[in-house]
N, C-alpha and C positions, 0 to 999 in steps of 0.2 A: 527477184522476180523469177519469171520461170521462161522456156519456149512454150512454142506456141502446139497445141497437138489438132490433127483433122479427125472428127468421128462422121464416119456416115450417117444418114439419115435418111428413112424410108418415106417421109413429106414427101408429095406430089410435088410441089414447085417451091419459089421462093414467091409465088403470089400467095401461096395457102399459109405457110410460114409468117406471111406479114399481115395476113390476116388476124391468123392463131394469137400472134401477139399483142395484135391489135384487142382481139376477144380477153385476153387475159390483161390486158389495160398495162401493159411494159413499153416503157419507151424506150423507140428504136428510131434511127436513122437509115434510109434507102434512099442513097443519092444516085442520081444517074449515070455516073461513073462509079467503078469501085474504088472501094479507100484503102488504108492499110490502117492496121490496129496501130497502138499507140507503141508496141514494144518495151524491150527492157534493155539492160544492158548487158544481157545476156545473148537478145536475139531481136531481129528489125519485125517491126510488123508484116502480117501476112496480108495481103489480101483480103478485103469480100465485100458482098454484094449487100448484106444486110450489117448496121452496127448498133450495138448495143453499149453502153459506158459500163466502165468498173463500177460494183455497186451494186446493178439491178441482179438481181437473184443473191445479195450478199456475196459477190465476185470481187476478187483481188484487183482482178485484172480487165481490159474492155475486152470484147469478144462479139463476133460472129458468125453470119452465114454465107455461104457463099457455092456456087456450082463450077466443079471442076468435072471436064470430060462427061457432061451429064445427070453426074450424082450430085444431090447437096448433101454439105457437109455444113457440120458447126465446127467454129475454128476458137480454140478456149487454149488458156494459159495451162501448163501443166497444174498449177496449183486450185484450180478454180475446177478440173476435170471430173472432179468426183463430186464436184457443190452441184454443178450444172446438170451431171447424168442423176442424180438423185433427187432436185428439185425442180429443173427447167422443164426435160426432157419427156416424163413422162404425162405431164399437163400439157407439153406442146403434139405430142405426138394426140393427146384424145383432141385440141380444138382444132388440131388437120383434120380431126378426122370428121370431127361436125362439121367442119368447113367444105370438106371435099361430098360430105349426105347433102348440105344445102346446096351446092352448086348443081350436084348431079340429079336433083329435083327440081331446081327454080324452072318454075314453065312446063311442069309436067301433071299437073293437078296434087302433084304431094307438098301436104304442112309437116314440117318438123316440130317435136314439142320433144322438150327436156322432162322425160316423166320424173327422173331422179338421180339423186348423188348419194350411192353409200358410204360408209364412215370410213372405207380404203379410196375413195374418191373416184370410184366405177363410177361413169356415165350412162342411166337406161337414157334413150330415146324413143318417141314413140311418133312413129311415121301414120300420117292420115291420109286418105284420100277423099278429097274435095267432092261431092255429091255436085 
């Protein structure tokens, strides 16, 4: 197995994050304490706030989220580092980001609508206002 490594993450919180995965249908566990990953025998689990089991994104290892001094980070096995930042990462960072368009319009007369997905997996959106 491998240690565990911290990547930062520009997500607004870990409510948009549990959203985002909630949006992309990944099962995750958010228990009201943090836990510690499962470790290897190399290194003990770390810490966080959000968890994820080996498996989900094709991962070695279990992994998650977690906010240190402010910033959140995802916290991934070294071997899983390159799966996660290539597969997870960039579909999590677009449903923060519809997540963080829908919150900062609920209640404001703006509809979000997904006009499209190109074939590199660009998200247009198409913002309306309510007549």
């Amino acid at each position: 197995m491998s240690r565990y490594v911290h990547i930062e993450l520009r997500a607004t919180s870990l409510d948009a994050v549990e959203a985002a995965l909630s949006r992309m249908s990944l099962p995750y566990v958010r228990p009201r304490r943090r836990v510690r990953l499962e470790g290897s025998l190399e290194c003990t689990g770390d810490p966080v706030d959000i968890r994820l089991e080996a498996g989900v994104c094709d991962t070695v290892e279990d992994f998650g989220f977690v906010v240190v001094d402010g910033a959140l980070q995802l916290v991934c096995g070294e071997l899983d580092q390159a799966q996660l930042e290539g597969a997870l990462l960039p579909k999590l960072r677009q449903a923060t980001a519809v997540e963080t368009i829908e919150r900062a319009t609920l209640g404001q007369g703006i509809q979000v609508h997904e006009a499209s997905t190109d074939a590199d997996g660009t998200r247009r959106l198409i913002l309306e206002l309510d007549d």
